[in-house]
Backbone as JSON, one array per atom type, in Angstrom:
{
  "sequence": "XXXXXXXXXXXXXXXXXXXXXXXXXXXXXXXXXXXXXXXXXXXXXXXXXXXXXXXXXXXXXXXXXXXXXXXXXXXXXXXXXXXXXXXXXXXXXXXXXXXXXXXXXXXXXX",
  "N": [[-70.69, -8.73, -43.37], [-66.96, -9.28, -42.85], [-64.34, -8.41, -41.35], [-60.98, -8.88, -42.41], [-57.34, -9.98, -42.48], [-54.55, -9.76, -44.57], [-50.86, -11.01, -44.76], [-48.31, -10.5, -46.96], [-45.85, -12.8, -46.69], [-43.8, -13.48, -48.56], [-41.11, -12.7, -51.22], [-42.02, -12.98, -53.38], [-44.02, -11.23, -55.79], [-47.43, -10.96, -55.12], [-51.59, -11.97, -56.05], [-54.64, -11.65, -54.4], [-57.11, -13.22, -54.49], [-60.44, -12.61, -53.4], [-63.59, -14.79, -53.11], [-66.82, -14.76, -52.64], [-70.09, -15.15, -51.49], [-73.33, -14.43, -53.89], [-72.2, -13.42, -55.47], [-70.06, -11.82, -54.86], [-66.83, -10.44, -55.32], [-63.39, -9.59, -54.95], [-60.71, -8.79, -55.88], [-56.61, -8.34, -55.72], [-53.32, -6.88, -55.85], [-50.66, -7.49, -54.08], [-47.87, -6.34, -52.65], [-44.31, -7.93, -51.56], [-44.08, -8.48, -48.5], [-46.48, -6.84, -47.76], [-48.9, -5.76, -46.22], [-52.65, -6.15, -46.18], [-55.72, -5.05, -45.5], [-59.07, -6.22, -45.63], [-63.05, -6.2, -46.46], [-65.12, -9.29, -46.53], [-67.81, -11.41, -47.09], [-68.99, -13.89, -44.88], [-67.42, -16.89, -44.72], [-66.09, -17.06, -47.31], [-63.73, -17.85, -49.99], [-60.55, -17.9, -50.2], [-57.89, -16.72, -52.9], [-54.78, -17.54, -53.5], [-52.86, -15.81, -55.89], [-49.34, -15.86, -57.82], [-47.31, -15.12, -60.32], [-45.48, -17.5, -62.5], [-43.28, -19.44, -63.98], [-44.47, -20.84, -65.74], [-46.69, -18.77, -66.37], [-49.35, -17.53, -64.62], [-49.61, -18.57, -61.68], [-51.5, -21.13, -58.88], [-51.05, -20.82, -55.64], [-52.01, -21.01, -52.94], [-54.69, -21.48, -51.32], [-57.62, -20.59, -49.17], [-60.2, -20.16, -46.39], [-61.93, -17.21, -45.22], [-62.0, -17.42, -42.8], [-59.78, -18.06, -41.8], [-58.59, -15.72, -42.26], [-59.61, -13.8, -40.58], [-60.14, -11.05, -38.53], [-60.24, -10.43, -35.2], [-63.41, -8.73, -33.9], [-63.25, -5.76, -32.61], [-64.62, -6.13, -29.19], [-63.98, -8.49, -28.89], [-61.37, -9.59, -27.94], [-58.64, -11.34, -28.45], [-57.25, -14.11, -26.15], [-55.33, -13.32, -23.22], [-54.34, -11.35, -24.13], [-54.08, -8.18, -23.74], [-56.42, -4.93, -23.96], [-56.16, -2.83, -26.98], [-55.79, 0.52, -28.11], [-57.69, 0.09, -31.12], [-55.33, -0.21, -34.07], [-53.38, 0.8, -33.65], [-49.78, 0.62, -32.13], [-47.66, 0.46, -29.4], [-44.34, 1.35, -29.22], [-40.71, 0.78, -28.42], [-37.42, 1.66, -27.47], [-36.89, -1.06, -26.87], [-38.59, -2.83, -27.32], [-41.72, -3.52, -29.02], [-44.7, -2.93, -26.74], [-47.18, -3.2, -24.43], [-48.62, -2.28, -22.72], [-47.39, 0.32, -22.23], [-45.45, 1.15, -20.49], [-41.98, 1.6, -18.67], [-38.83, 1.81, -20.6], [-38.96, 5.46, -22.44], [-41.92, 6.09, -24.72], [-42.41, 5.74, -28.35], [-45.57, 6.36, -30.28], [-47.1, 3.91, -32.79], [-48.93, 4.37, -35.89], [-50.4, 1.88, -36.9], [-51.3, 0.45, -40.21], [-54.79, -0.87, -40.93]],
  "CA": [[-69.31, -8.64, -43.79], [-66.36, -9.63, -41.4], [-62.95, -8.16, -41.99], [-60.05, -10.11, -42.97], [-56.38, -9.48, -42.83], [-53.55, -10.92, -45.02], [-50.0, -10.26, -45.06], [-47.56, -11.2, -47.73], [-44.3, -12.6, -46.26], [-43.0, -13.75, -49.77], [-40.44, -12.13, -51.71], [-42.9, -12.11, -55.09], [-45.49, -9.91, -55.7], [-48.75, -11.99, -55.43], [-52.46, -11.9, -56.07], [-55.43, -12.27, -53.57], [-58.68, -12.93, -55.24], [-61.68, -13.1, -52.34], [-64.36, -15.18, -53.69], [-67.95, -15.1, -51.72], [-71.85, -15.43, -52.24], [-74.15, -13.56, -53.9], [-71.51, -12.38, -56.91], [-69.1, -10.89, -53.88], [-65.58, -11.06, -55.83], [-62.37, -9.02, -54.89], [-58.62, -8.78, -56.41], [-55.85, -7.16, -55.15], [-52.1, -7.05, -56.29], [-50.17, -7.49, -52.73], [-46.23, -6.27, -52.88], [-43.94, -8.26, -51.05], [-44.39, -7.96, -47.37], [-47.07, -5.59, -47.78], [-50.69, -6.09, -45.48], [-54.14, -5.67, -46.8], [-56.9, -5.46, -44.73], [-60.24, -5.9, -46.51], [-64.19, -6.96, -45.97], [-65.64, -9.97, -47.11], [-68.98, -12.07, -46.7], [-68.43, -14.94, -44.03], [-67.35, -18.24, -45.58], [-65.74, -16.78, -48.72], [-63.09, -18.01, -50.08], [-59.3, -16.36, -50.61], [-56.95, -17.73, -53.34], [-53.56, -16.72, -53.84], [-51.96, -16.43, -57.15], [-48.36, -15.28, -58.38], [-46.51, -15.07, -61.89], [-44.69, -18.49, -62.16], [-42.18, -20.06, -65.42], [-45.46, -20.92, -66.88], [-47.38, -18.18, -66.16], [-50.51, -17.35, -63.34], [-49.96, -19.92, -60.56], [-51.75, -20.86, -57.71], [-50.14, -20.92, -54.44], [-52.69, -21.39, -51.69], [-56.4, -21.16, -50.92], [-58.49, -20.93, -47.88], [-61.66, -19.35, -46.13], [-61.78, -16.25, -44.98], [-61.86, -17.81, -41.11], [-58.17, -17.99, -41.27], [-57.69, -14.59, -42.12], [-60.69, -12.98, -39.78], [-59.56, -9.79, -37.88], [-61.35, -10.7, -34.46], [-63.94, -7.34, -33.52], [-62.54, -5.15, -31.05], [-64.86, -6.32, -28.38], [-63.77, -9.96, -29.01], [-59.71, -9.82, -27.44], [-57.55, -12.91, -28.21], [-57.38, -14.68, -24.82], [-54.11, -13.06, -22.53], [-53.97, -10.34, -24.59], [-54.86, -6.76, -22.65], [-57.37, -4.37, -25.23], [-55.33, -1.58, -27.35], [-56.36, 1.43, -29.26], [-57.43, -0.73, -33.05], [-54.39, 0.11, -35.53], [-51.46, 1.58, -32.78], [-49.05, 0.02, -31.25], [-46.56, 1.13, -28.54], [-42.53, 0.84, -29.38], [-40.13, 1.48, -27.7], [-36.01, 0.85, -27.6], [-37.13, -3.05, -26.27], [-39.29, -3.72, -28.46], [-43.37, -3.6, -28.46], [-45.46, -2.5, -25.48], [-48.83, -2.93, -24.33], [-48.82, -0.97, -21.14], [-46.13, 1.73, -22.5], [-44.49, 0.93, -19.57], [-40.95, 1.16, -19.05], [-38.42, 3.5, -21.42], [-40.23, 6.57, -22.96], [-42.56, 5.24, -26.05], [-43.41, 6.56, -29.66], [-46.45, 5.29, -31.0], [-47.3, 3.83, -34.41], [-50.0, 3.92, -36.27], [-50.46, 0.36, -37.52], [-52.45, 0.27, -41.09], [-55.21, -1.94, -41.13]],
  "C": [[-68.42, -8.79, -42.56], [-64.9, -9.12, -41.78], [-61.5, -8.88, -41.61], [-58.46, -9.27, -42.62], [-54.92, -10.43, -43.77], [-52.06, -9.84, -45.34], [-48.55, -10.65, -45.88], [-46.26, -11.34, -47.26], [-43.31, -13.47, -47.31], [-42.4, -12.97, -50.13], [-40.98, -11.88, -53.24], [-43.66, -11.6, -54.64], [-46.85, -11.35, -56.0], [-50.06, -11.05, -55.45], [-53.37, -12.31, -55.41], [-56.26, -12.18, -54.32], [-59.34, -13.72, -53.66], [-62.93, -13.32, -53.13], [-65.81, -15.48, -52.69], [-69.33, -15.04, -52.42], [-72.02, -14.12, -52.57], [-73.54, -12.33, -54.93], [-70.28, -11.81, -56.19], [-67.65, -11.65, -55.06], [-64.11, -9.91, -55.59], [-60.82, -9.25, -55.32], [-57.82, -7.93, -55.95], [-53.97, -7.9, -55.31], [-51.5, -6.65, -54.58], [-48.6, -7.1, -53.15], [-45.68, -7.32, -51.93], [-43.64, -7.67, -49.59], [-45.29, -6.61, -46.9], [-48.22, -6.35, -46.79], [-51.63, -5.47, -46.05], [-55.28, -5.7, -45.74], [-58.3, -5.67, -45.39], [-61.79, -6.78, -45.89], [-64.64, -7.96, -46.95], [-66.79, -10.47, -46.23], [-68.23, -13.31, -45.83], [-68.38, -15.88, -45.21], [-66.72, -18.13, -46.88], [-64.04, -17.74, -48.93], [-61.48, -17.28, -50.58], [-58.18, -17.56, -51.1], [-55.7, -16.5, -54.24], [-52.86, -17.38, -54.46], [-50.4, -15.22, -57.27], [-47.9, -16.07, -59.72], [-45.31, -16.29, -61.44], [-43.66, -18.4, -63.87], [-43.17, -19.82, -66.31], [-46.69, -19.94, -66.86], [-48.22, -18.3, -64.7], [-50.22, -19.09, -62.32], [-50.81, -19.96, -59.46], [-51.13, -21.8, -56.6], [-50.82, -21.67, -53.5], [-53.94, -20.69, -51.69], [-56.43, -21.7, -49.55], [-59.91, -20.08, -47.5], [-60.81, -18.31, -45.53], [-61.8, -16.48, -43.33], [-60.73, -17.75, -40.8], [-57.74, -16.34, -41.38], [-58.54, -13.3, -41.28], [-60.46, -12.34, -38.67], [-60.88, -9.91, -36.1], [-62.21, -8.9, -34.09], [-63.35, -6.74, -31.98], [-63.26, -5.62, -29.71], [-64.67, -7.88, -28.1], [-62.04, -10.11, -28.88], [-59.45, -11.12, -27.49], [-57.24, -13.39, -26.21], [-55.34, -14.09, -24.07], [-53.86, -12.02, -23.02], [-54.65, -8.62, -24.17], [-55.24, -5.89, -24.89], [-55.98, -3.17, -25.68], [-56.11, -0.89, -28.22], [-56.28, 0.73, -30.69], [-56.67, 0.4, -33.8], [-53.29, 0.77, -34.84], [-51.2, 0.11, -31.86], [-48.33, 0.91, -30.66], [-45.14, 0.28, -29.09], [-41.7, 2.17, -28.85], [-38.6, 0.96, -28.2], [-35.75, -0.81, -26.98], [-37.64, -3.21, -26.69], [-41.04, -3.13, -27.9], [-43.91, -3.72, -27.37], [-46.83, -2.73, -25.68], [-49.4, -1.71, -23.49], [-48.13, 0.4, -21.55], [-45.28, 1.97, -21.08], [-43.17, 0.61, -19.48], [-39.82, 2.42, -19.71], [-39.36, 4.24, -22.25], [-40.52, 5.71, -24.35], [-42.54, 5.86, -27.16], [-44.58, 5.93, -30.02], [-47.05, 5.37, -32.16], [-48.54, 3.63, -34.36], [-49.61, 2.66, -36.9], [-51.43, 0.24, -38.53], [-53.37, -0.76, -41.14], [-56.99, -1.88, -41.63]]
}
């Protein structure tokens, strides 16, 4: 299993269905600008539907490679490691270092 993230930056409410081997099948009602995090089998597929004129539409499909949460020991390239699911903020905006004016820090759901 490899975990996924998707985050709705539409203004409808949509539907993810994750489709993978071996019977794997997931649904999930997303709100508008909401995030999901969830596990799927590699290679699956993820198709997103919302309520159209004529009913159930679909929007957009893809694999689950586009939406694959890299593992904490696998850092995006330039990017320094952080505690998985916080961030640092501050009155300038997002921190890595917390360097700078005093910080709060969020948990980040994921």
């Amino acid at each position: 299993m490899e975990s996924c993230h998707y985050h709705n930056e539409r203004p409808q409410l949509i539907i993810l269905r994750c489709i993978g081997g071996c019977g794997f099948f997931l649904e999930k009602v997303i709100f508008p600008w909401e995030s999901w995090c969830f596990d799927s089998p590699p290679d699956s597929r993820v198709e997103i539907w919302t309520y159209g004129v004529s009913g159930v539409e679909l929007l957009d499909a893809m694999t689950t490679e586009l939406l694959r949460v890299p593992p904490p020991n696998d850092p995006e390239p330039g990017l320094e490691p952080q505690r998985p699911g916080h961030a640092r903020f501050s009155g300038r905006g997002l921190q890595a270092d917390g360097a700078g004016s005093p910080s709060t820090e969020i948990a980040v759901p994921c």
